[in-house]
N, CA, C and O of each residue as an XYZ file, in Angstrom:
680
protein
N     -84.494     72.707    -30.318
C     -85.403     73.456    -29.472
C     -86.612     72.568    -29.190
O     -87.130     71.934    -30.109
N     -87.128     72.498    -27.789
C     -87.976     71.476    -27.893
C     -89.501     72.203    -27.099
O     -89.540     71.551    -26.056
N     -90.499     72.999    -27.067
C     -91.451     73.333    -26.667
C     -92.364     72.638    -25.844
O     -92.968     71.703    -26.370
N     -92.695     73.032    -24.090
C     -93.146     72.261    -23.582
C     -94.036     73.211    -23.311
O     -93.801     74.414    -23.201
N     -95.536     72.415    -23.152
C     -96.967     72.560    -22.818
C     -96.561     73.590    -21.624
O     -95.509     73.413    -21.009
N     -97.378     74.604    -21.338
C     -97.797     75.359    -20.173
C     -97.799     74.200    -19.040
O     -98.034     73.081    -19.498
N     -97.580     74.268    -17.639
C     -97.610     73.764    -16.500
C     -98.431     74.165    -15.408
O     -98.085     75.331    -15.215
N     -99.375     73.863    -14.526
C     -99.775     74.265    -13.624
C     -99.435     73.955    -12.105
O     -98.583     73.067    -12.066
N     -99.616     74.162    -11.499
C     -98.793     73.668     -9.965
C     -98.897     72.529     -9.474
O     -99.969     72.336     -8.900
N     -98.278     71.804     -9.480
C     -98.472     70.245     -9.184
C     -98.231     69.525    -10.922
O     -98.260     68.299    -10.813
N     -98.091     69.803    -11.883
C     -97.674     68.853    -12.712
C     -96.706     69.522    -13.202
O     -96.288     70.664    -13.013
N     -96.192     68.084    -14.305
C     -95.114     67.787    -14.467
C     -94.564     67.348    -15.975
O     -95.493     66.682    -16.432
N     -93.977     67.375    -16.526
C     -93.613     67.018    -17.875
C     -91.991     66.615    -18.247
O     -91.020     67.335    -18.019
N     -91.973     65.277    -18.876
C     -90.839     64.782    -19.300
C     -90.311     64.213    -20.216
O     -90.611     63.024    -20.323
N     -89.549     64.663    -21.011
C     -88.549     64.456    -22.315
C     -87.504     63.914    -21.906
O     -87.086     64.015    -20.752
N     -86.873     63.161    -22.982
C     -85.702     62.525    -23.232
C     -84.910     62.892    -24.170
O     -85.520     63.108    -25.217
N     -83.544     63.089    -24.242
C     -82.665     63.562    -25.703
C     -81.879     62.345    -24.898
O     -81.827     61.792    -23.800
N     -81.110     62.317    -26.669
C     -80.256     61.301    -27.293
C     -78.853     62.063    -27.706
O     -78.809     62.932    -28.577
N     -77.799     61.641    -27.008
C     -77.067     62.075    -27.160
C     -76.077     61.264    -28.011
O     -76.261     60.061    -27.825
N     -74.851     61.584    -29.092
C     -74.251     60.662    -29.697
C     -72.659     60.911    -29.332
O     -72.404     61.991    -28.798
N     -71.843     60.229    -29.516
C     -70.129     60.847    -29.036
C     -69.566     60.525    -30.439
O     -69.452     59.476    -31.073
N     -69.243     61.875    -30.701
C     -68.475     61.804    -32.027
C     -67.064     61.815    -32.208
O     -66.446     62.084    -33.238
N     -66.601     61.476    -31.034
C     -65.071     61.505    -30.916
C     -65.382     60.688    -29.511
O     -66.395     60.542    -28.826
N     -63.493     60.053    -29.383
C     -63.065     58.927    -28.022
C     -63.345     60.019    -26.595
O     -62.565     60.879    -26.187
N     -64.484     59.719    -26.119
C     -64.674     60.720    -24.923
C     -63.265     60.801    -23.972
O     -62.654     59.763    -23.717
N     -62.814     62.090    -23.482
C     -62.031     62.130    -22.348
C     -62.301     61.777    -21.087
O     -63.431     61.570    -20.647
N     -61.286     61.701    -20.487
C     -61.819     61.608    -18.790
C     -62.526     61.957    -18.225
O     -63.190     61.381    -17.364
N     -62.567     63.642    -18.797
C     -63.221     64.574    -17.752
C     -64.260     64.890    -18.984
O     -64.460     66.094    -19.149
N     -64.894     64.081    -19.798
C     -65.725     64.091    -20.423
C     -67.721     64.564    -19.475
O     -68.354     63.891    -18.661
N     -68.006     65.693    -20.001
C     -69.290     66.039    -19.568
C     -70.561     66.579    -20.220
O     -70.354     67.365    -21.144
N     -71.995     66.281    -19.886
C     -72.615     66.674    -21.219
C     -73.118     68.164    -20.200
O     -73.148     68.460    -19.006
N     -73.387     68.670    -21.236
C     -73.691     70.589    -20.985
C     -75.131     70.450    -21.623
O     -75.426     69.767    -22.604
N     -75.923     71.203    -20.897
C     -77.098     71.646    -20.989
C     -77.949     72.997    -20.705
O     -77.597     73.602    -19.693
N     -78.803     73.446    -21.300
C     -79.366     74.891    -20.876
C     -80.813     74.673    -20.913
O     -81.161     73.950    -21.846
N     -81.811     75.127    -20.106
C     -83.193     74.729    -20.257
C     -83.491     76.659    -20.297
O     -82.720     77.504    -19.841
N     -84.244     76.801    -20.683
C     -85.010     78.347    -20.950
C     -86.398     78.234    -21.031
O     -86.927     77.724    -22.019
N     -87.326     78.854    -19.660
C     -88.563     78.555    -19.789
C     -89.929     79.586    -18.998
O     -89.592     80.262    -18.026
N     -91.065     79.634    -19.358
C     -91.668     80.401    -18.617
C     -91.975     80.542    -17.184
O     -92.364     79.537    -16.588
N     -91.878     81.412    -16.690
C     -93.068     80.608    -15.310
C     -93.634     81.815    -14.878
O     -93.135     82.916    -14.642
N     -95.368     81.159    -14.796
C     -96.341     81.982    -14.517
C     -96.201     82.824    -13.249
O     -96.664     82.276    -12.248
N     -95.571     84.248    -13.039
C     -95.944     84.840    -11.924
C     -97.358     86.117    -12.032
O     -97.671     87.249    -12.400
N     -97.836     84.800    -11.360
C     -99.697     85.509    -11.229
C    -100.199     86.586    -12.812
O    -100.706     87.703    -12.926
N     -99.947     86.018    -13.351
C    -100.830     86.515    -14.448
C     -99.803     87.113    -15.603
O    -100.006     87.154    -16.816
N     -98.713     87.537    -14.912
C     -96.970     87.528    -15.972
C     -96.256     86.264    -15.910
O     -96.239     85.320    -15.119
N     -95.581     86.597    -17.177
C     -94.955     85.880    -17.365
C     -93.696     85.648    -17.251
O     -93.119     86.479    -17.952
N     -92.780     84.801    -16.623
C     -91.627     85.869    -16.055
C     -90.062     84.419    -17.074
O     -90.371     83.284    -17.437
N     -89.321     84.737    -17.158
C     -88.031     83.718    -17.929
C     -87.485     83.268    -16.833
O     -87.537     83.794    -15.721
N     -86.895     82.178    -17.171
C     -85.935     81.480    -15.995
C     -85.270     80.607    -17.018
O     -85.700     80.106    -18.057
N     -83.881     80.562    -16.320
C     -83.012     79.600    -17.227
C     -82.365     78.870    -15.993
O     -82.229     79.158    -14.804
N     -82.089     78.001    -16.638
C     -81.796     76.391    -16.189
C     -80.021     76.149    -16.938
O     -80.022     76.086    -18.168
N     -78.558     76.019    -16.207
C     -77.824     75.682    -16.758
C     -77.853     74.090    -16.043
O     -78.662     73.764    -15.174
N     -76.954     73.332    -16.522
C     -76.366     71.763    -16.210
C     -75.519     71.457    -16.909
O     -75.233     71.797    -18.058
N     -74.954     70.595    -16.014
C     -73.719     69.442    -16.303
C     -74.314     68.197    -15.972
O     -75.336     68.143    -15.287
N     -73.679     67.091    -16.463
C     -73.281     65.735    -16.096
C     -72.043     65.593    -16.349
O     -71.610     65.956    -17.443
N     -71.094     64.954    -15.255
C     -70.112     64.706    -15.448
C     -70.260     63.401    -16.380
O     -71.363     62.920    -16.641
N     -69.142     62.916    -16.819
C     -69.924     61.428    -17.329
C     -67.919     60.666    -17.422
O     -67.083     61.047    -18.241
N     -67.723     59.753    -16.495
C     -66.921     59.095    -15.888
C     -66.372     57.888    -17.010
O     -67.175     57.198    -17.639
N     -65.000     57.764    -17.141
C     -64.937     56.892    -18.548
C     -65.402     55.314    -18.601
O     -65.596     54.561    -19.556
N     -65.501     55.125    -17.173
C     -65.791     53.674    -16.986
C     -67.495     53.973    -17.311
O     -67.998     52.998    -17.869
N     -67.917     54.467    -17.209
C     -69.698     54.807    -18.099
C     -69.418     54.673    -19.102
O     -70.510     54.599    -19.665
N     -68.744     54.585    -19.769
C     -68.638     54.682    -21.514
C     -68.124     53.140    -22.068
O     -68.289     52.786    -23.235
N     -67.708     52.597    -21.400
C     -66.811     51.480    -21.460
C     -67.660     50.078    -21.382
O     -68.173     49.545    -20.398
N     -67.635     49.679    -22.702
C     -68.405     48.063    -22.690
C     -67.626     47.155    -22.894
O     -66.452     47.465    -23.098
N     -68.012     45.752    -22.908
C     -66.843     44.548    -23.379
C     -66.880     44.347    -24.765
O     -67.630     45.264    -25.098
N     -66.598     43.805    -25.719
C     -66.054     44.158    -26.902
C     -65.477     42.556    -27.216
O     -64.255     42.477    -27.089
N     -66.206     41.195    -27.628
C     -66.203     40.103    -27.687
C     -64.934     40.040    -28.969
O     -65.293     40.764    -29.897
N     -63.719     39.445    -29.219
C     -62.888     39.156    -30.324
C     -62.334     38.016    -30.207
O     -62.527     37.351    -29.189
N     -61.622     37.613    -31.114
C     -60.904     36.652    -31.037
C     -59.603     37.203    -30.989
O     -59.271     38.362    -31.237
N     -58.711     35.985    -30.548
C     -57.007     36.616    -30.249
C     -56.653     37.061    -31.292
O     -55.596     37.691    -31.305
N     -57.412     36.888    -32.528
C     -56.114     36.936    -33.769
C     -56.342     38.215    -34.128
O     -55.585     38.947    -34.765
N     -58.059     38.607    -33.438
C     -58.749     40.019    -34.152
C     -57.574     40.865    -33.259
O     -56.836     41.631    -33.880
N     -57.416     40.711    -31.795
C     -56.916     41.051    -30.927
C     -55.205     41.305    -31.583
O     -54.712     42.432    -31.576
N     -54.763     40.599    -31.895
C     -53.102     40.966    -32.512
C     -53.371     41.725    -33.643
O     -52.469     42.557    -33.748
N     -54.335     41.856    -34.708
C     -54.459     42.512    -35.549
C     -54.470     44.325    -35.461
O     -54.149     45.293    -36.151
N     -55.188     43.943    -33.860
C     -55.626     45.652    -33.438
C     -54.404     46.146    -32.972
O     -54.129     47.342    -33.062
N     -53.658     45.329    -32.486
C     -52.797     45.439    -31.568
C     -51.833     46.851    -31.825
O     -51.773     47.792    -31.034
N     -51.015     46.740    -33.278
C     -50.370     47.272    -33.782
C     -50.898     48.687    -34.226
O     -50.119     49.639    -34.274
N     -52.025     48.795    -34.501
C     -52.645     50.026    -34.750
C     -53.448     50.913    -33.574
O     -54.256     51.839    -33.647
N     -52.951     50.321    -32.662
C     -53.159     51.039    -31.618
C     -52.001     51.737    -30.412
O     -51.833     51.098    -29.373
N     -51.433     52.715    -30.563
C     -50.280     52.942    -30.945
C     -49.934     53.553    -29.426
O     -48.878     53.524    -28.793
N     -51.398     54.186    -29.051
C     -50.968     54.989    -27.150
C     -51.060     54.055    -26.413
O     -52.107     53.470    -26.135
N     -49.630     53.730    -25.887
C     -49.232     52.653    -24.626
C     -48.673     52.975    -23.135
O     -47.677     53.604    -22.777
N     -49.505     52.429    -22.534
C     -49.089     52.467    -21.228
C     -48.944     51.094    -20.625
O     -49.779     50.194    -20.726
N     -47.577     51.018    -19.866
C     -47.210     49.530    -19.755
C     -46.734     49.754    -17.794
O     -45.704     50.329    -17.442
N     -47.359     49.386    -17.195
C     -47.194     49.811    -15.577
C     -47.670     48.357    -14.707
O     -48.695     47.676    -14.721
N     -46.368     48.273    -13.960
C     -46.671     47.550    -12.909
C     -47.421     47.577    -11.786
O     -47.349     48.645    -11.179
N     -48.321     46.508    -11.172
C     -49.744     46.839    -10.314
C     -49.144     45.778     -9.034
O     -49.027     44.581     -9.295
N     -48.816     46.249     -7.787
C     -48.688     45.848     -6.584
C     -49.958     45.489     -6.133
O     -50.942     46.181     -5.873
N     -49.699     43.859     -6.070
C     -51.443     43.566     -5.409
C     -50.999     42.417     -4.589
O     -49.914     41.837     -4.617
N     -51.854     42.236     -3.985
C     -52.099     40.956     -2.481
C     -53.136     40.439     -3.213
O     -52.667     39.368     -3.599
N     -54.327     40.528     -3.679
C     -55.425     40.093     -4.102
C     -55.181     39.442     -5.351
O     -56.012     38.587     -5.659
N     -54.257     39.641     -6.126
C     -54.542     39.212     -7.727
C     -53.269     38.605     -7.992
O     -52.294     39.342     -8.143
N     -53.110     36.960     -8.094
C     -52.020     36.380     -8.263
C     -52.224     34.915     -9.160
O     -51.431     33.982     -9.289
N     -53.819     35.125     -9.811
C     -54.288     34.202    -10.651
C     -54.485     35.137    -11.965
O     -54.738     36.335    -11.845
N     -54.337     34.439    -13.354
C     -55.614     34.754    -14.345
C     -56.680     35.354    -14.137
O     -56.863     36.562    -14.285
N     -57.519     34.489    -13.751
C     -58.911     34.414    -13.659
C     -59.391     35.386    -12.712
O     -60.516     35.884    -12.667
N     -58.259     35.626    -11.851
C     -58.786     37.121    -10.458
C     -58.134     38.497    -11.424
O     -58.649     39.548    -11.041
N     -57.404     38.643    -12.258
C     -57.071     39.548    -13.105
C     -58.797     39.723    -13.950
O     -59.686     40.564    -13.815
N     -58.696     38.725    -14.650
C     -60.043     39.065    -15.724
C     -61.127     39.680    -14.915
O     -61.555     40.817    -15.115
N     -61.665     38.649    -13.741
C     -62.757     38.834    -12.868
C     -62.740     40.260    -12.587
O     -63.911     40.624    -12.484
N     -61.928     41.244    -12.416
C     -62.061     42.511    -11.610
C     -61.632     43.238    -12.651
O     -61.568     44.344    -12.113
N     -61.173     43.458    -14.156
C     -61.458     43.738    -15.015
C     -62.615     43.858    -16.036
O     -62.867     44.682    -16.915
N     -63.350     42.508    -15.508
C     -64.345     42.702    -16.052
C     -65.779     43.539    -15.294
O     -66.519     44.315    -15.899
N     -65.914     43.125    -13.792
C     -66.452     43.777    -12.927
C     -66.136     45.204    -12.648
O     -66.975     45.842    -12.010
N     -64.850     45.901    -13.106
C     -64.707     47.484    -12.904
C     -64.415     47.972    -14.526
O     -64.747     49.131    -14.775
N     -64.074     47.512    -15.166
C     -63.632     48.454    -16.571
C     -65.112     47.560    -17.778
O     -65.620     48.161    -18.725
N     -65.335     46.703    -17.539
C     -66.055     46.026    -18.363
C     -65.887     45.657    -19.487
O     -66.796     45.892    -20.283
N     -64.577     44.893    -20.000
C     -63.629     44.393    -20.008
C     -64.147     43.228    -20.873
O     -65.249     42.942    -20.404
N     -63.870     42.423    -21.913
C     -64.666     40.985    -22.243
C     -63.116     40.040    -22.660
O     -62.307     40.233    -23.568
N     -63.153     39.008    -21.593
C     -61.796     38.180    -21.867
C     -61.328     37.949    -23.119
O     -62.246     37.921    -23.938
N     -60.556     37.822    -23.451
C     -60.280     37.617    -25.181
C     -59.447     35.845    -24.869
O     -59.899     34.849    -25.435
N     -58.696     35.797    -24.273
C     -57.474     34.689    -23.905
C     -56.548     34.534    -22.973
O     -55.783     35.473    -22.756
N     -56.434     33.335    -22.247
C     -55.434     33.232    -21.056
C     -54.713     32.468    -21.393
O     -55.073     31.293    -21.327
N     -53.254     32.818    -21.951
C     -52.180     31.844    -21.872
C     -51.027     31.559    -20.773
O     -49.996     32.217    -20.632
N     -51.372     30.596    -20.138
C     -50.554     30.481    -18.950
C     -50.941     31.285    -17.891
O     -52.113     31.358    -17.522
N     -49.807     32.038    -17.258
C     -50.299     33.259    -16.722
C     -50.634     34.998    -17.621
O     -51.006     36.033    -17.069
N     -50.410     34.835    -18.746
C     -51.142     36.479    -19.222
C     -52.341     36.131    -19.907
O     -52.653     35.016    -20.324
N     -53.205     37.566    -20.009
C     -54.338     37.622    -19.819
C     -54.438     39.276    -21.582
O     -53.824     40.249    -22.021
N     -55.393     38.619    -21.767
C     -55.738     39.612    -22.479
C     -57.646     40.148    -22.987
O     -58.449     39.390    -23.531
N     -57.833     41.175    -22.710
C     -58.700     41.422    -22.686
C     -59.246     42.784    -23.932
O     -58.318     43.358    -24.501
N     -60.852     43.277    -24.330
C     -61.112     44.117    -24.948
C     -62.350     44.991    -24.419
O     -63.243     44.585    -23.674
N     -62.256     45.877    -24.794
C     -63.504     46.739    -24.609
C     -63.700     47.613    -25.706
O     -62.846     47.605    -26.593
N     -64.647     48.339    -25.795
C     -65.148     49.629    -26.907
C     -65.725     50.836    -25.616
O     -66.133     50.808    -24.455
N     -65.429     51.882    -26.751
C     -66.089     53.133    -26.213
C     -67.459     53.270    -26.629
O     -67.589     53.765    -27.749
N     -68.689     52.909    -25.919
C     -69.771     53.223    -26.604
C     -69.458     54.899    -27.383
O     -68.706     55.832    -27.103
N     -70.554     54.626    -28.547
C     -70.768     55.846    -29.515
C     -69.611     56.438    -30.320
O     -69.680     57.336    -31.160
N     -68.245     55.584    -29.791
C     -67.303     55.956    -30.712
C     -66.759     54.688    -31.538
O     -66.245     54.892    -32.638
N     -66.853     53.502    -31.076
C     -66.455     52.152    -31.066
C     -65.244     51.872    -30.682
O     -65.002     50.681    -30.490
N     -64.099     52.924    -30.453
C     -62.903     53.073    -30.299
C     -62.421     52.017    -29.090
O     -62.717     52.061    -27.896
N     -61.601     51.082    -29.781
C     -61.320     49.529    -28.528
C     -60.295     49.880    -28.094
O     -59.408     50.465    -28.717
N     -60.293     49.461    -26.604
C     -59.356     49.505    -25.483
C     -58.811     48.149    -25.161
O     -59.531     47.374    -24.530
N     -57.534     47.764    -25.556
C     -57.039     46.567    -25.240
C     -55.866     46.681    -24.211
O     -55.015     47.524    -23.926
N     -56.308     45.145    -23.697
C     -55.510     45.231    -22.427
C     -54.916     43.786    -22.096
O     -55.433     42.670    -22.052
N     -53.444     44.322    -21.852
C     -52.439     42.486    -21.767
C     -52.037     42.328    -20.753
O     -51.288     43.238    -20.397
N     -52.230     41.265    -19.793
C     -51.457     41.430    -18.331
C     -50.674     40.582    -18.387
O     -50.997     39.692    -19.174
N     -49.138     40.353    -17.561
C     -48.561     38.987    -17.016
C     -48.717     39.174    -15.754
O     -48.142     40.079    -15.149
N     -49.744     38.096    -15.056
C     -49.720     37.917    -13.620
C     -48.840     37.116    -13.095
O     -48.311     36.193    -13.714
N     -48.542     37.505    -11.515
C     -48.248     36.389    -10.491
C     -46.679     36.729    -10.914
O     -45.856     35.823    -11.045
N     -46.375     38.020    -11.099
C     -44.905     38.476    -11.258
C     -44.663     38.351     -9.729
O     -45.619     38.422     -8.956
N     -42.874     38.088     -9.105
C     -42.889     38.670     -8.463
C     -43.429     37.648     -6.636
O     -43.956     37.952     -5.566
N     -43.021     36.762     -7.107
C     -43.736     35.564     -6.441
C     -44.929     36.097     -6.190
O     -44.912     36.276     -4.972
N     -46.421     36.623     -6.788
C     -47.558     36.578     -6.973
C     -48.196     38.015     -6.283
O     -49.346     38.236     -5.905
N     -47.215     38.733     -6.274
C     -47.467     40.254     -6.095
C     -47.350     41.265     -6.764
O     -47.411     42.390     -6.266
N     -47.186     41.067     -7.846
C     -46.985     42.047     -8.897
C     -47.724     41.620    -10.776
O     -47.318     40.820    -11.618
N     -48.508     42.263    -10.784
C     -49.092     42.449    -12.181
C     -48.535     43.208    -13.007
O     -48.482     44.413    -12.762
N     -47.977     42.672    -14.201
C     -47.581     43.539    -15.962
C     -48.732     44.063    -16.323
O     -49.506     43.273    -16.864
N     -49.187     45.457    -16.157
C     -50.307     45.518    -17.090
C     -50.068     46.582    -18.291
O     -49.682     47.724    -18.040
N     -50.434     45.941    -20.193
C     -50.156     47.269    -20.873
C     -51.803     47.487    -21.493
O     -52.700     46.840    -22.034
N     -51.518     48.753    -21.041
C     -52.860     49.271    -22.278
C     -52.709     49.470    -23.768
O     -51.574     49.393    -24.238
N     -53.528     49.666    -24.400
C     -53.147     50.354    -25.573
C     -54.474     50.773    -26.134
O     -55.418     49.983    -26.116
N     -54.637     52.502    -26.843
C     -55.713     52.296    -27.271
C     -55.260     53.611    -28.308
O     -54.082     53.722    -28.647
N     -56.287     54.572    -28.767
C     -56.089     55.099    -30.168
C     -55.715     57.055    -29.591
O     -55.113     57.991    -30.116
N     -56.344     56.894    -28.504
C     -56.003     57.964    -27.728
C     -55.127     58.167    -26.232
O     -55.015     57.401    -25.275
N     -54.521     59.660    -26.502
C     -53.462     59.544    -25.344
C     -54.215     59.936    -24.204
O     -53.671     59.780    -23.111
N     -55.575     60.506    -24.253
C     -56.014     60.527    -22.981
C     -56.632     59.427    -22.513
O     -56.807     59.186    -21.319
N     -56.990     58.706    -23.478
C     -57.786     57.765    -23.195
C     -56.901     56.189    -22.438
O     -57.586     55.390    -21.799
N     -55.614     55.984    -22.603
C     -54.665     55.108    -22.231
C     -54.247     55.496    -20.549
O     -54.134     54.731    -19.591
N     -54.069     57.042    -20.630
C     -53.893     57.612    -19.506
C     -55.203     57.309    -18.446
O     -54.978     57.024    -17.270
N     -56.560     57.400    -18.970
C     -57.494     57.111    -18.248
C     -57.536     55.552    -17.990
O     -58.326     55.260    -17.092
N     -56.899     54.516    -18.541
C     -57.580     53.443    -18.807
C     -56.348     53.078    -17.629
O     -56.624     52.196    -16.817
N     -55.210     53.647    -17.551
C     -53.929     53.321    -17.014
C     -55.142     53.498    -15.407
O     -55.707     52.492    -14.977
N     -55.334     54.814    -14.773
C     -55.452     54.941    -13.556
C     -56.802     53.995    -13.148
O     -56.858     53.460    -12.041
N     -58.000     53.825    -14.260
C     -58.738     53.103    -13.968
C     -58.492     51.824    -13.330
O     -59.011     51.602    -12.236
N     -57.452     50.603    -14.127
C     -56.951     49.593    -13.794
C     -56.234     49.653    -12.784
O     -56.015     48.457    -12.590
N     -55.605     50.305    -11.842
C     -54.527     50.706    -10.641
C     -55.694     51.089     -9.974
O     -55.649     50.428     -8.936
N     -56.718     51.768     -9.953
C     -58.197     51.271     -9.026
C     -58.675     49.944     -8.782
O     -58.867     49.277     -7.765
N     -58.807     49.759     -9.992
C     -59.482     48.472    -10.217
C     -58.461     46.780     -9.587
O     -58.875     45.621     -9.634
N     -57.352     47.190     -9.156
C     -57.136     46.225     -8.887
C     -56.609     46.203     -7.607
O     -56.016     45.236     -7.129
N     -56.815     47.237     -7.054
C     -56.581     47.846     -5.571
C     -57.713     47.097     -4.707
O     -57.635     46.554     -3.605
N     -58.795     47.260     -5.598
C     -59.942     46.515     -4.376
C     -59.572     45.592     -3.948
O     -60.243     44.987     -3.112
Protein backbone atom coordinates (compact mmCIF):
# COMPACT_ATOMS: atom_id res chain seq x y z
CA UNK A 1 0.00 0.00 0.00
CA UNK A 2 1.67 3.09 -0.83
CA UNK A 3 0.01 6.65 0.44
CA UNK A 4 0.21 9.65 -1.68
CA UNK A 5 0.20 13.36 -0.45
CA UNK A 6 -3.18 15.24 -1.21
CA UNK A 7 -2.96 16.88 -4.85
CA UNK A 8 -4.10 20.13 -6.02
CA UNK A 9 -4.91 21.03 -9.66
CA UNK A 10 -2.03 21.26 -11.68
CA UNK A 11 0.34 18.94 -9.68
CA UNK A 12 1.57 15.90 -9.81
CA UNK A 13 3.23 12.99 -8.01
CA UNK A 14 5.40 9.97 -8.93
CA UNK A 15 6.40 6.53 -7.64
CA UNK A 16 8.11 3.67 -8.90
CA UNK A 17 7.56 -0.21 -7.90
CA UNK A 18 9.86 -2.99 -8.53
CA UNK A 19 8.65 -5.76 -9.81
CA UNK A 20 10.43 -9.39 -9.55
CA UNK A 21 9.46 -12.70 -11.90
CA UNK A 22 9.35 -15.62 -9.88
CA UNK A 23 8.78 -18.07 -12.44
CA UNK A 24 9.92 -18.35 -16.65
CA UNK A 25 7.43 -15.53 -17.78
CA UNK A 26 4.88 -16.69 -20.57
CA UNK A 27 4.14 -15.16 -23.74
CA UNK A 28 1.22 -13.56 -22.87
CA UNK A 29 2.92 -12.61 -19.73
CA UNK A 30 1.32 -9.15 -18.09
CA UNK A 31 1.75 -7.04 -15.00
CA UNK A 32 -1.83 -6.14 -13.28
CA UNK A 33 -2.34 -3.19 -11.34
CA UNK A 34 -5.08 -1.28 -9.22
CA UNK A 35 -4.60 2.39 -8.03
CA UNK A 36 -7.48 3.51 -5.33
CA UNK A 37 -7.57 7.17 -4.57
CA UNK A 38 -9.25 10.38 -3.44
CA UNK A 39 -10.37 13.18 -5.41
CA UNK A 40 -11.46 16.38 -4.06
CA UNK A 41 -15.05 17.14 -5.31
CA UNK A 42 -15.38 20.75 -3.92
CA UNK A 43 -15.07 20.17 -0.43
CA UNK A 44 -16.04 16.01 -0.58
CA UNK A 45 -14.32 13.65 -0.97
CA UNK A 46 -15.21 11.34 -3.55
CA UNK A 47 -13.08 7.38 -4.45
CA UNK A 48 -11.94 6.55 -7.79
CA UNK A 49 -10.19 3.47 -8.81
CA UNK A 50 -7.72 3.03 -11.37
CA UNK A 51 -7.42 -0.70 -12.98
CA UNK A 52 -4.16 -1.57 -15.51
CA UNK A 53 -2.34 -3.84 -17.49
CA UNK A 54 0.98 -3.98 -19.20
CA UNK A 55 1.28 -6.41 -21.55
CA UNK A 56 4.94 -7.34 -21.29
CA UNK A 57 6.21 -9.20 -24.68
CA UNK A 58 8.88 -12.12 -24.23
CA UNK A 59 11.47 -10.49 -26.27
CA UNK A 60 11.33 -7.63 -23.17
CA UNK A 61 12.45 -10.19 -20.93
CA UNK A 62 15.16 -11.63 -22.97
CA UNK A 63 18.98 -10.68 -22.48
CA UNK A 64 22.27 -12.24 -23.91
CA UNK A 65 23.71 -14.59 -21.55
CA UNK A 66 27.77 -14.67 -22.32
CA UNK A 67 29.08 -18.80 -22.03
CA UNK A 68 31.37 -20.78 -23.27
CA UNK A 69 30.60 -23.83 -25.70
CA UNK A 70 31.36 -26.30 -23.13
CA UNK A 71 28.99 -24.29 -20.50
CA UNK A 72 26.68 -24.41 -23.58
CA UNK A 73 26.77 -28.51 -24.06
CA UNK A 74 26.54 -28.82 -20.42
CA UNK A 75 23.07 -26.92 -20.46
CA UNK A 76 22.24 -28.51 -23.35
CA UNK A 77 20.94 -31.77 -21.99
CA UNK A 78 19.02 -30.34 -19.17
CA UNK A 79 17.09 -28.44 -21.11
CA UNK A 80 14.69 -30.73 -22.28
CA UNK A 81 11.60 -28.40 -24.31
CA UNK A 82 12.69 -28.63 -28.00
CA UNK A 83 11.69 -27.14 -30.89
CA UNK A 84 13.67 -27.97 -34.01
CA UNK A 85 11.99 -26.01 -37.31
CA UNK A 86 13.13 -25.11 -40.54
CA UNK A 87 13.34 -21.14 -41.50
CA UNK A 88 12.86 -20.26 -45.37
CA UNK A 89 14.97 -17.18 -45.90
CA UNK A 90 16.50 -15.11 -48.92
CA UNK A 91 18.32 -12.92 -46.40
CA UNK A 92 20.24 -15.39 -44.18
CA UNK A 93 22.70 -17.74 -45.92
CA UNK A 94 25.85 -16.80 -43.74
CA UNK A 95 26.77 -17.41 -39.93
CA UNK A 96 27.31 -14.17 -39.11
CA UNK A 97 23.70 -12.87 -40.78
CA UNK A 98 22.09 -15.73 -38.53
CA UNK A 99 23.84 -14.35 -35.22
CA UNK A 100 23.47 -10.60 -36.39
CA UNK A 101 19.52 -10.76 -36.39
CA UNK A 102 19.45 -12.96 -33.46
CA UNK A 103 21.17 -10.87 -31.67
CA UNK A 104 19.40 -7.58 -32.86
CA UNK A 105 15.70 -9.25 -32.33
CA UNK A 106 15.89 -11.98 -29.49
CA UNK A 107 19.09 -10.60 -27.81
CA UNK A 108 20.83 -13.45 -28.17
CA UNK A 109 24.90 -13.46 -27.12
CA UNK A 110 26.98 -15.69 -29.75
CA UNK A 111 28.41 -18.58 -27.96
CA UNK A 112 30.32 -20.32 -31.34
CA UNK A 113 30.43 -20.70 -35.11
CA UNK A 114 31.54 -23.89 -36.44
CA UNK A 115 31.60 -23.87 -40.05
CA UNK A 116 28.22 -23.15 -40.97
CA UNK A 117 26.19 -23.73 -37.38
CA UNK A 118 25.77 -21.25 -35.02
CA UNK A 119 25.01 -21.37 -31.50
CA UNK A 120 23.81 -18.94 -29.33
CA UNK A 121 22.40 -18.00 -25.41
CA UNK A 122 20.18 -15.85 -23.64
CA UNK A 123 18.49 -15.61 -19.98
CA UNK A 124 15.13 -14.60 -18.84
CA UNK A 125 15.69 -11.55 -16.81
CA UNK A 126 14.37 -12.17 -13.04
CA UNK A 127 14.19 -15.78 -13.60
CA UNK A 128 17.73 -16.54 -15.08
CA UNK A 129 16.12 -19.34 -16.99
CA UNK A 130 18.60 -19.74 -20.44
CA UNK A 131 17.32 -20.02 -23.82
CA UNK A 132 19.65 -21.82 -26.14
CA UNK A 133 19.73 -21.77 -29.61
CA UNK A 134 21.63 -24.04 -32.54
CA UNK A 135 21.32 -23.23 -36.17
CA UNK A 136 22.75 -25.05 -39.44
CA UNK A 137 22.76 -22.37 -42.06
CA UNK A 138 22.92 -22.12 -45.83
CA UNK A 139 20.77 -25.50 -45.98
CA UNK A 140 19.36 -25.95 -49.10
CA UNK A 141 21.69 -24.12 -51.48
CA UNK A 142 21.46 -21.06 -48.93
CA UNK A 143 17.73 -20.87 -48.35
CA UNK A 144 16.94 -22.70 -45.65
CA UNK A 145 17.97 -22.42 -41.87
CA UNK A 146 18.02 -25.59 -39.09
CA UNK A 147 16.94 -23.82 -36.22
CA UNK A 148 16.56 -25.82 -32.58
CA UNK A 149 15.55 -24.19 -29.47
CA UNK A 150 15.69 -25.55 -26.27
CA UNK A 151 14.81 -24.18 -23.02
CA UNK A 152 13.23 -25.34 -19.48
CA UNK A 153 9.73 -24.38 -20.46
CA UNK A 154 7.10 -25.54 -22.98
CA UNK A 155 5.75 -22.21 -23.38
CA UNK A 156 8.64 -20.64 -23.40
CA UNK A 157 10.35 -22.82 -26.57
CA UNK A 158 6.99 -22.31 -28.23
CA UNK A 159 7.54 -18.52 -27.79
CA UNK A 160 11.15 -18.56 -28.63
CA UNK A 161 10.15 -20.91 -31.79
CA UNK A 162 7.69 -18.00 -33.32
CA UNK A 163 10.00 -15.23 -32.15
CA UNK A 164 12.96 -16.58 -34.38
CA UNK A 165 10.52 -17.25 -37.65
CA UNK A 166 9.96 -13.28 -37.08
CA UNK A 167 13.15 -12.61 -36.54
CA UNK A 168 14.46 -13.94 -39.51
CA UNK A 169 11.76 -12.92 -41.87
CA UNK A 170 13.06 -9.34 -41.79
Amino acid sequence: RLAIPLLHGGQSASHAALFSCVDVPTPQMRVAGFVSYMEDKGGANEQRNLAFHINLPIEDVLRPKPISTQQFGEQWGAHGNQRKFPVATKTISLPQQFMDAMEKHLRLAPVQVIGQECIMCGTVIGSGASVLVHAKVGLNNGSTVEVTVRTRDNRMSDALQRLTLQALSH
